[in-house]
C-alpha positions as CSV (number, residue, x, y, z in Angstrom):
1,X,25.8,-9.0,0.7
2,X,22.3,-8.1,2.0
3,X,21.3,-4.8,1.5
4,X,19.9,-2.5,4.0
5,X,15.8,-3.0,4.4
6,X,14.7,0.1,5.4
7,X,10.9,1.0,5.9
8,X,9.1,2.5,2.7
9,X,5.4,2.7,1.0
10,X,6.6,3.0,-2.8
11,X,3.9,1.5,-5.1
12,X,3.8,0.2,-8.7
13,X,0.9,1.3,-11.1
14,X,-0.8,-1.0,-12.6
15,X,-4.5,-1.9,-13.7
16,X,-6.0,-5.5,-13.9
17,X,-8.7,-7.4,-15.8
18,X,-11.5,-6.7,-13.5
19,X,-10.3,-3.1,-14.1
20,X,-10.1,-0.8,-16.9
21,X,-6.3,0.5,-17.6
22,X,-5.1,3.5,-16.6
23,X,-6.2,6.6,-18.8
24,X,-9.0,3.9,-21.1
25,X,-12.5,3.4,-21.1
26,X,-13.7,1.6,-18.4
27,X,-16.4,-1.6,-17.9
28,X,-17.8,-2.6,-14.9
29,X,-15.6,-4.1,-12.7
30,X,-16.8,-7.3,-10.5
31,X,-14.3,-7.2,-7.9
32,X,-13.8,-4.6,-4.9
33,X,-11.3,-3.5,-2.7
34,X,-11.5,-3.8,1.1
35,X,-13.7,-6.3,3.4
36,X,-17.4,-6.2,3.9
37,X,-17.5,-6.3,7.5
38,X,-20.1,-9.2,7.0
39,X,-19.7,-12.7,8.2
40,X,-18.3,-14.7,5.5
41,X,-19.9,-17.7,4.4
42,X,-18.6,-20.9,3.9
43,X,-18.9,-22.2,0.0
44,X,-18.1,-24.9,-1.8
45,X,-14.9,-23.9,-3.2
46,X,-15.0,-23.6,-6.9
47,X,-11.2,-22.1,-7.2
48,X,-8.3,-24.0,-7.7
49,X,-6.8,-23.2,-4.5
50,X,-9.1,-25.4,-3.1
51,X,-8.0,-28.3,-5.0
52,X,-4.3,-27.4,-4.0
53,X,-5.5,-27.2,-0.5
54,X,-7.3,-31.2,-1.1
55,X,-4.1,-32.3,-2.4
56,X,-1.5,-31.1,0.1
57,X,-0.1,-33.8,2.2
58,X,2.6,-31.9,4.0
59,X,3.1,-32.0,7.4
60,X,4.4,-28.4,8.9
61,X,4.6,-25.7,11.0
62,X,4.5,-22.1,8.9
63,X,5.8,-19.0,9.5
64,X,3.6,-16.5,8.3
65,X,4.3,-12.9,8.5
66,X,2.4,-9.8,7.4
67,X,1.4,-5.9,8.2
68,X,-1.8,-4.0,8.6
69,X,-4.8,-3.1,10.8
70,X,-6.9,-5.6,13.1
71,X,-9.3,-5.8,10.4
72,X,-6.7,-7.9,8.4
73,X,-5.3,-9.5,10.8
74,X,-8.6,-11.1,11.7
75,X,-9.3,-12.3,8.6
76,X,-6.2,-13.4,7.7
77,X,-6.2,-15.7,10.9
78,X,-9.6,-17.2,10.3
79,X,-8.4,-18.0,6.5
80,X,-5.0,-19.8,7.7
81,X,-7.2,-21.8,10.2
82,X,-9.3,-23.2,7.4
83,X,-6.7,-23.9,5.6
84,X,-5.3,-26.2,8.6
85,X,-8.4,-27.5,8.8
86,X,-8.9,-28.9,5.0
87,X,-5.0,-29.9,5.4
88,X,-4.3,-31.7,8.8
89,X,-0.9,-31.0,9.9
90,X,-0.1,-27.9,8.5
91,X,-0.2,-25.4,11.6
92,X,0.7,-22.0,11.4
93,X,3.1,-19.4,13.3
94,X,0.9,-16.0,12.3
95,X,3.2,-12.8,12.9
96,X,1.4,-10.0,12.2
97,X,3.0,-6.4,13.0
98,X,2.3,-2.7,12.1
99,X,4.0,-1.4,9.1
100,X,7.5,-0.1,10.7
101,X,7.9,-2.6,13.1
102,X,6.9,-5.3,10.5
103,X,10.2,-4.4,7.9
104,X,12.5,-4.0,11.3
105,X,12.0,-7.5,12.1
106,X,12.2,-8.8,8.8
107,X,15.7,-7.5,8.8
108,X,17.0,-8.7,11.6
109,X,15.8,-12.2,10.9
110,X,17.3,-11.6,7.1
111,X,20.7,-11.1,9.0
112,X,20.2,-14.5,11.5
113,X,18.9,-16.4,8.3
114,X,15.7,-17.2,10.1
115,X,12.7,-15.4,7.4
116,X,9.5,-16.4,8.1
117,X,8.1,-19.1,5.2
118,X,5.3,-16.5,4.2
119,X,6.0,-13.2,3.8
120,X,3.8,-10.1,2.5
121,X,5.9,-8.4,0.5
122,X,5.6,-4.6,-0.7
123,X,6.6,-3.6,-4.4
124,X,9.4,-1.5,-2.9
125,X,11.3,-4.1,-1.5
126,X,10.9,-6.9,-3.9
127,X,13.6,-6.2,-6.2
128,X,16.2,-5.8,-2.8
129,X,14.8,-9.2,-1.3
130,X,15.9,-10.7,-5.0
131,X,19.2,-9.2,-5.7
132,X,19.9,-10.4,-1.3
133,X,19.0,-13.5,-2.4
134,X,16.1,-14.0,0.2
135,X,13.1,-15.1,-1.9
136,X,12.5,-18.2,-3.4
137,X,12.1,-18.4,-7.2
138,X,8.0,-19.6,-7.6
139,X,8.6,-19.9,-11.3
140,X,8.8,-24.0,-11.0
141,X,6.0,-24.3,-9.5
142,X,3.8,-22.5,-12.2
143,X,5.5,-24.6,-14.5
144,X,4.4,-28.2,-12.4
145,X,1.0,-26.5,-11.7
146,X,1.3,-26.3,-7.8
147,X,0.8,-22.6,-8.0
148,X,-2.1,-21.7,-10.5
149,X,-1.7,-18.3,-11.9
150,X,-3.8,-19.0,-14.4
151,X,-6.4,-16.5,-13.6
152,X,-3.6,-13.5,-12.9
153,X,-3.2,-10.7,-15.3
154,X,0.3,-10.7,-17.2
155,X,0.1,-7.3,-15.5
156,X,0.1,-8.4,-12.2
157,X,2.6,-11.2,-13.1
158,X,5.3,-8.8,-14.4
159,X,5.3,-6.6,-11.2
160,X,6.1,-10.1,-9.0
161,X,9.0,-10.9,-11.2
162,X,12.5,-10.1,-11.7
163,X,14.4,-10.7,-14.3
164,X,12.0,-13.1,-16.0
165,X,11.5,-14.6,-12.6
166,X,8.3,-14.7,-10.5
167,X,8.8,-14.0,-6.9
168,X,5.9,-12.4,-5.7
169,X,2.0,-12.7,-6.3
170,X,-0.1,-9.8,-5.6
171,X,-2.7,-9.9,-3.0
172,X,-4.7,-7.4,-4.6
173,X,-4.9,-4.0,-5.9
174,X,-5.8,-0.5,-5.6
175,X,-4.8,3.4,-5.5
176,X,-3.2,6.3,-3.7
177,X,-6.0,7.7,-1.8
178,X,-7.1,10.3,0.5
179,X,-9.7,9.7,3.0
180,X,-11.6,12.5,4.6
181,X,-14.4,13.3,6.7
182,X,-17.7,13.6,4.5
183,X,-20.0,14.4,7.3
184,X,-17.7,17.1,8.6
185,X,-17.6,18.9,4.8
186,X,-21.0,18.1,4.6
187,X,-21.5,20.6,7.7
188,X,-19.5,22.8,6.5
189,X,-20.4,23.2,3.2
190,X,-17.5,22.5,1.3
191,X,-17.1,20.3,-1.8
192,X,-14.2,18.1,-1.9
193,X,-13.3,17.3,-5.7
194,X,-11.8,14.5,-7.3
195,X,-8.5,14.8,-9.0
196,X,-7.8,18.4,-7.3
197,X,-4.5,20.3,-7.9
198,X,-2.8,21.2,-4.7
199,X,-3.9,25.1,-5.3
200,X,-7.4,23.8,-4.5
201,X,-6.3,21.2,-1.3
202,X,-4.6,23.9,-0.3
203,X,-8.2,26.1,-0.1
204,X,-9.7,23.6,1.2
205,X,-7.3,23.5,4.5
206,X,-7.5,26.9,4.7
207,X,-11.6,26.8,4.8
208,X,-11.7,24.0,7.3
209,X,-9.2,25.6,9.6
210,X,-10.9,29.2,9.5
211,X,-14.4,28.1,9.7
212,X,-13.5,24.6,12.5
213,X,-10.1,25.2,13.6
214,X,-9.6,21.7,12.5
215,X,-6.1,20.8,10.9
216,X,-5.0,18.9,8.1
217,X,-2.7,15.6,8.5
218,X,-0.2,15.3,5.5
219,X,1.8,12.2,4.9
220,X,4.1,11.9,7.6
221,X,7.3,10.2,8.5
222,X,6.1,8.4,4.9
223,X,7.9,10.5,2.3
224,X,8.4,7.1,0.2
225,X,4.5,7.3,-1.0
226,X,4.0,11.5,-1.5
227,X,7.4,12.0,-2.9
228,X,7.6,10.6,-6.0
229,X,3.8,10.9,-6.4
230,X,4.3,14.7,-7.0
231,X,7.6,14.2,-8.6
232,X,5.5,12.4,-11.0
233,X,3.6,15.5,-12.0
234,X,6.9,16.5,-12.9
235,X,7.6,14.0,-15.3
236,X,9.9,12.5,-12.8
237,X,8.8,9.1,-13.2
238,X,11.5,7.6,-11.5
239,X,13.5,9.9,-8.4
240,X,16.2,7.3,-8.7
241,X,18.8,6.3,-11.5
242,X,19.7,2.5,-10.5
243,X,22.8,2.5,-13.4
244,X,24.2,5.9,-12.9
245,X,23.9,6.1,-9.1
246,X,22.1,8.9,-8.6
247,X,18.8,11.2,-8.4
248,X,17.0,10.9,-11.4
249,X,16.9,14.6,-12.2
250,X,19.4,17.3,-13.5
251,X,18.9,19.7,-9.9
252,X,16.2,20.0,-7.1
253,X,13.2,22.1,-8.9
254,X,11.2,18.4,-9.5
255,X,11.4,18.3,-5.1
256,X,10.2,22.0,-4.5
257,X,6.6,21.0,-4.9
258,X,6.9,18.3,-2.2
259,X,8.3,20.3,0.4
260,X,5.8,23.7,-0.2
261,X,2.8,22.1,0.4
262,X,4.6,21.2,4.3
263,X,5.8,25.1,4.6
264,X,2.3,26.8,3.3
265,X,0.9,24.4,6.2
266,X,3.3,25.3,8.5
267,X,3.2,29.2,7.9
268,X,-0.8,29.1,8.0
269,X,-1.2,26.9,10.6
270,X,-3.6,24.1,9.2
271,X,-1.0,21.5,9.2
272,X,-0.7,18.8,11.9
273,X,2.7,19.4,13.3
274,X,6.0,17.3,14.3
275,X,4.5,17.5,18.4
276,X,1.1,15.8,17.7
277,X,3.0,12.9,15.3
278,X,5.3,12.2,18.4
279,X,2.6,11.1,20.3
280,X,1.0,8.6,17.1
281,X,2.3,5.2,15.4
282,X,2.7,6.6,12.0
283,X,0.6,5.1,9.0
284,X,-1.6,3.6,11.6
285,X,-5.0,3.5,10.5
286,X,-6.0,3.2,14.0
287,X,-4.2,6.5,14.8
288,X,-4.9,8.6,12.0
289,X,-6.1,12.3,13.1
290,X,-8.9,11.7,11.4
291,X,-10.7,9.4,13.4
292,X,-7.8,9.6,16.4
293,X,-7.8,13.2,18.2
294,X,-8.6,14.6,21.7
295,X,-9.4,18.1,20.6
296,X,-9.6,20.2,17.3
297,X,-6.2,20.9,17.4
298,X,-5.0,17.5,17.3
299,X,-8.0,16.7,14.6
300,X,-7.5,16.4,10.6
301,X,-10.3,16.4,8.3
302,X,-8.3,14.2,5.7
303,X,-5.7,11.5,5.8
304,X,-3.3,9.9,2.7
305,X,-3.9,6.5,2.7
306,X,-4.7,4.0,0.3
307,X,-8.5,2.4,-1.2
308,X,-8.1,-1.0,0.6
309,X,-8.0,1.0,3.7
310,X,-11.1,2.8,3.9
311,X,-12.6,-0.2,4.9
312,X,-10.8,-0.3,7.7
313,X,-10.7,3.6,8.7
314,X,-14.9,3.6,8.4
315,X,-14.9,1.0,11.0
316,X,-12.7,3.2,13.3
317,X,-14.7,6.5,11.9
318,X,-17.9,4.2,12.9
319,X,-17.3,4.5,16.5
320,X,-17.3,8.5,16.3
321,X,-20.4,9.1,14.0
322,X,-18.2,10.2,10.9
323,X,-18.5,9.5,7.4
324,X,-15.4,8.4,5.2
325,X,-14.8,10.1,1.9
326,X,-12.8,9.2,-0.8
327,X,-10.9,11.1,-3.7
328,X,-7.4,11.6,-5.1
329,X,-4.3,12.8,-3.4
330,X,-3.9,16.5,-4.9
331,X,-1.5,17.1,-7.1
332,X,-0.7,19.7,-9.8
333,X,-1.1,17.3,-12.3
334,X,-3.1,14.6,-11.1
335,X,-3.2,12.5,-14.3
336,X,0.5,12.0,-14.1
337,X,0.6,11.8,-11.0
338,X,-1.8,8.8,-10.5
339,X,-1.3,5.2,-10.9
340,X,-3.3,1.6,-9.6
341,X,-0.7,-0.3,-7.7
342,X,-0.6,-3.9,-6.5
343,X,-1.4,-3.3,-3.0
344,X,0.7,-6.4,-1.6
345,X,2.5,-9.4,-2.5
346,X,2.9,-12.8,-0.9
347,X,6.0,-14.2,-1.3
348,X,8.3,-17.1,-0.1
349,X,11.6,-17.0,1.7
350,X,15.1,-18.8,1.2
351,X,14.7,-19.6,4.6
352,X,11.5,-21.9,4.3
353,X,13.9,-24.8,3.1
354,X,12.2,-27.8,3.6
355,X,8.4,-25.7,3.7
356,X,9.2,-23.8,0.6
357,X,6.5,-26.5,-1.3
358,X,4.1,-26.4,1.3
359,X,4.8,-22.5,1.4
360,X,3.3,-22.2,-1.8
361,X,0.6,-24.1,-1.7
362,X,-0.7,-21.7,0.5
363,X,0.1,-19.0,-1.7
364,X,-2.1,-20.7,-4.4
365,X,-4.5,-21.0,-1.6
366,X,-4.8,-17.6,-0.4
367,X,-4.7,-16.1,-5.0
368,X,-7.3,-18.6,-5.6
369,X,-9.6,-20.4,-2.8
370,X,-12.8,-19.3,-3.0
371,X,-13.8,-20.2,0.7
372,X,-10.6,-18.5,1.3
373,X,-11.2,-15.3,0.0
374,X,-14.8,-15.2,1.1
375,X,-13.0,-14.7,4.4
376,X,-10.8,-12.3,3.2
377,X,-13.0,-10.5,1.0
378,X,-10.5,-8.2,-0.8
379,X,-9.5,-6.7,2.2
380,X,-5.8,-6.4,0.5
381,X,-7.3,-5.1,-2.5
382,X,-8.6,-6.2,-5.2
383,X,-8.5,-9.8,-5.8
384,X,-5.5,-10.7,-8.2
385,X,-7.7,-13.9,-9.5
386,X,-10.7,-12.6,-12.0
387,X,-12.7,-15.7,-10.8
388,X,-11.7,-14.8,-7.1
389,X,-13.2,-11.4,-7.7
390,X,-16.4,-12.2,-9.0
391,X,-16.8,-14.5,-6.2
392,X,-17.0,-12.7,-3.4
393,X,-18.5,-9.6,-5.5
394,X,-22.0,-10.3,-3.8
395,X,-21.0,-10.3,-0.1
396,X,-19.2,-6.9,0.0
397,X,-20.1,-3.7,2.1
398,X,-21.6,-0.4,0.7
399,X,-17.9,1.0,1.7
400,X,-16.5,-1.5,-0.8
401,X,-18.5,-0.6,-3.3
402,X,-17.9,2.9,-3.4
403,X,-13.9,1.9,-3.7
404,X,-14.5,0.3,-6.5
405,X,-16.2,3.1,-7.9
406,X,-13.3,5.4,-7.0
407,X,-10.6,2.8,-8.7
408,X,-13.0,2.1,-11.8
409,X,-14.8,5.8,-12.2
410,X,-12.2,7.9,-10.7
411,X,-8.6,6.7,-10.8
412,X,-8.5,4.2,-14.0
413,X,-9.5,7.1,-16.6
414,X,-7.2,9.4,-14.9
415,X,-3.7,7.5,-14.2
416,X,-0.3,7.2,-15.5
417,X,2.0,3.7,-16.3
418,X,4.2,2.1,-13.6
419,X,7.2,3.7,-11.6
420,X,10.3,1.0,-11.5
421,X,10.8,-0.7,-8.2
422,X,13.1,1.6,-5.8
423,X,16.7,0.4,-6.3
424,X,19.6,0.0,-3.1
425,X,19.8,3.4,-1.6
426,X,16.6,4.9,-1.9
427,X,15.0,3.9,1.7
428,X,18.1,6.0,3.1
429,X,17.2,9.1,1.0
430,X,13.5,9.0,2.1
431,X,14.5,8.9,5.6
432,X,16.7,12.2,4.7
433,X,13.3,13.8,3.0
434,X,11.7,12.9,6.5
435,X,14.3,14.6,8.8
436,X,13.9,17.5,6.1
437,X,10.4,17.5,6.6
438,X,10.5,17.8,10.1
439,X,12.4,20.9,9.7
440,X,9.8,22.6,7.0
441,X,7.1,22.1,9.7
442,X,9.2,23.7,12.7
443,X,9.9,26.5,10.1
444,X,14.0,26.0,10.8
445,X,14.2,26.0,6.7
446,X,12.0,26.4,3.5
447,X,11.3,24.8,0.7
448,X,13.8,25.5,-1.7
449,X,16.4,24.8,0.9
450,X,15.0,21.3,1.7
451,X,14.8,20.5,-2.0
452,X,18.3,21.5,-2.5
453,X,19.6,19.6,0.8
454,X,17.6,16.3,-0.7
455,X,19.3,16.6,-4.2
456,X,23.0,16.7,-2.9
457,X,22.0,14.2,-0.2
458,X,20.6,11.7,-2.1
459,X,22.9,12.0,-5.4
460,X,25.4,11.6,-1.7
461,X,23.9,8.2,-0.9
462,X,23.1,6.5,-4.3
463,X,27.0,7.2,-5.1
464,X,27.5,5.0,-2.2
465,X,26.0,2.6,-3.2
């Protein structure tokens, strides 16, 4: 039976050879994390991908389906269209969608068996795709070389698979972030550390609203990503016990954290409320409050996004004259808390029958094809191919640079190992934490109360399951 596909941001940790581990000494690393805004150059193509690409004969029509901002879709585009070019008759159905729309549709064409051929695919959803049967095994085609993994970290590897299976390659990496903006605290005078505890976030807010009357935007309608990051600090690693159906903890104290930082907001009035999120696309980078407002009250100075993003957000933040920052989403412990995550997958579905072959050639395309990623130039994250990486290491942006010295300076050094994939069940409890959080910021209950309601909630749903 296919399970219920419900809309989350859960990440895995994880670092990769162009990047030191978590919490160990770090070397330079020659690959970067979002898009360079430059005009990519054609090359010859030095990656295998390219030889994939010379040798596919296959005449067909993908589907390809992905989310994110205009800055990937772009590129994304203009990389499918030279792969039809270097392959004549393969043509491609591009579907590109914002984040909640994106896994809506996915599930309906799950139900009428109709998946598009090429599917991103988030860490969070890979291990329910594989137990609902709806990804196609890639394992062969390591085996008879048509997908060249070659230059992958076993890291990265292991985080596509399931049960000794590889169903996903990542599309690159990077790191819980949170963007804010540095010409506004540059005005105001106030340094924004790395690695802060929410005591000193919470100062922060405070400053910028006394001094600007300009809020602060904290993850919204997205408790999936800020949850179990703080949960982590309390060495929750995991909210959810897949075996024993239930939350991962003996009561609700490891949740309090999570919901205070909404009702300090609330009751000091720096948070962004539920009545200016009603109006936005949530996760948008497009909408953000920090480059998105009308007035100071609808303004935030920061946002919780993620390092391949910033790219995309300076673009947007371009258009207004504002600086992007980057540190650390706060955290009492922000070591534990941390992690590197594969940003994305690509994956194949059950439903590309006679295109799953051709399917992954352009998976081997889009890991390894130089040409190809000189298009894409890490906009995903950082390239999952070392070769790849180095590449297009000489046509990034200053922005890019500066996120990978956040992910190699700031984040590897500091970072704790992997949280398990989210098992059946969870997606229904986060949207249970976002109702609850709803309620923290129109002050109808507190923290504790929220925390409690969660607990016997969730224990509620993953006995269902």
């Amino acid at each position: 039976m296919k399970k219920r596909l419900l809309a989350t941001l859960l990440c895995a940790a994880m670092a990769v050879t162009t990047l030191a581990g978590c919490g160990s000494d770090n070397s330079g690393a020659s690959g970067n994390t979002a898009d360079s805004g430059q005009t990519a150059q054609q090359s010859t193509d030095t990656g295998n991908g390219g030889q994939a690409a010379a040798n596919a004969s296959t005449e067909a029509n993908l589907v390809f389906a992905w989310w994110g901002n205009q800055t990937r879709q772009e590129r994304t585009e203009a990389a499918i269209d030279l792969y039809s070019q270097q392959n004549p008759g393969v043509t491609f159905d591009a579907q590109p969608a914002a984040w909640d729309d994106y896994w809506s549709k996915l599930a309906t064409s799950a139900a009428g068996n109709s998946l598009p051929d090429l599917i991103q695919m988030d860490y969070s959803y890979l291990e329910q795709y594989v137990a609902s049967g709806l990804l196609a095994d890639l394992t062969p085609y390591v085996d008879n070389g048509t997908l060249d993994v070659s230059n992958v970290p076993k890291s990265l590897l292991e985080a596509g698979s399931v049960d000794g299976k590889l169903y996903a390659i990542a599309a690159g990496v990077n790191a819980p972030s949170l963007l804010y903006n540095k010409t506004l605290m540059t005005e105001l005078g106030i340094e924004v550390p790395d690695n802060m505890t929410i005591a000193q976030f919470e100062d922060i807010c405070k400053q910028v609203y006394e001094k600007k009357g300009i809020k602060t935007d904290l993850p919204y309608g997205a408790s999936d990503n800020y949850l179990p990051y703080l949960a982590r600090a309390n060495d929750v690693t995991a909210l959810f016990n897949k075996d024993e159906k239930k939350m991962n903890m003996s009561d609700s104290t490891p949740l309090v954290d999570y919901f205070q930082v909404y009702q300090d907001g609330a009751e000091q009035g720096w948070v962004i409320g539920t009545d200016i999120h009603a109006e936005l696309q949530n996760n948008s980078v497009e909408q953000s409050p920090l480059v998105f407002y009308s007035s100071e009250a609808s303004q935030a100075w920061c946002a919780f996004f993620w390092s391949n993003q910033m790219e995309a957000m300076q673009k947007v933040a371009d258009e207004k004259g504002i600086e992007i920052g980057i540190t650390t989403w706060p955290s009492k412990d922000p070591k534990k808390s941390n992690f590197l995550k594969p940003s994305q997958f690509f994956s194949v579905s059950r439903d590309a029958g006679a295109n799953e072959e051709a399917a992954v050639k352009v998976v081997d395309f889009l890991t390894n094809s130089v040409d190809a990623n000189n298009i894409l130039l890490g906009e995903r994250g950082v390239p999952a191919s070392s070769v790849v990486a180095d590449a297009i290491s000489p046509l990034v942006s200053e922005t890019t640079q500066e996120v990978t010295r956040f992910i190699n300076d700031v984040v590897s050094p500091n970072c704790s190992a992997i949280s398990p994939a989210i098992p059946d069940g969870a997606n229904e409890v986060y949207d249970e934490s976002n109702k609850l959080v709803d309620k923290v910021l129109n002050k109808e209950i507190d923290a504790k109360t929220a925390a409690q309601n969660l607990f016997d909630k969730g224990n509620e749903i993953m006995a269902s399951k």
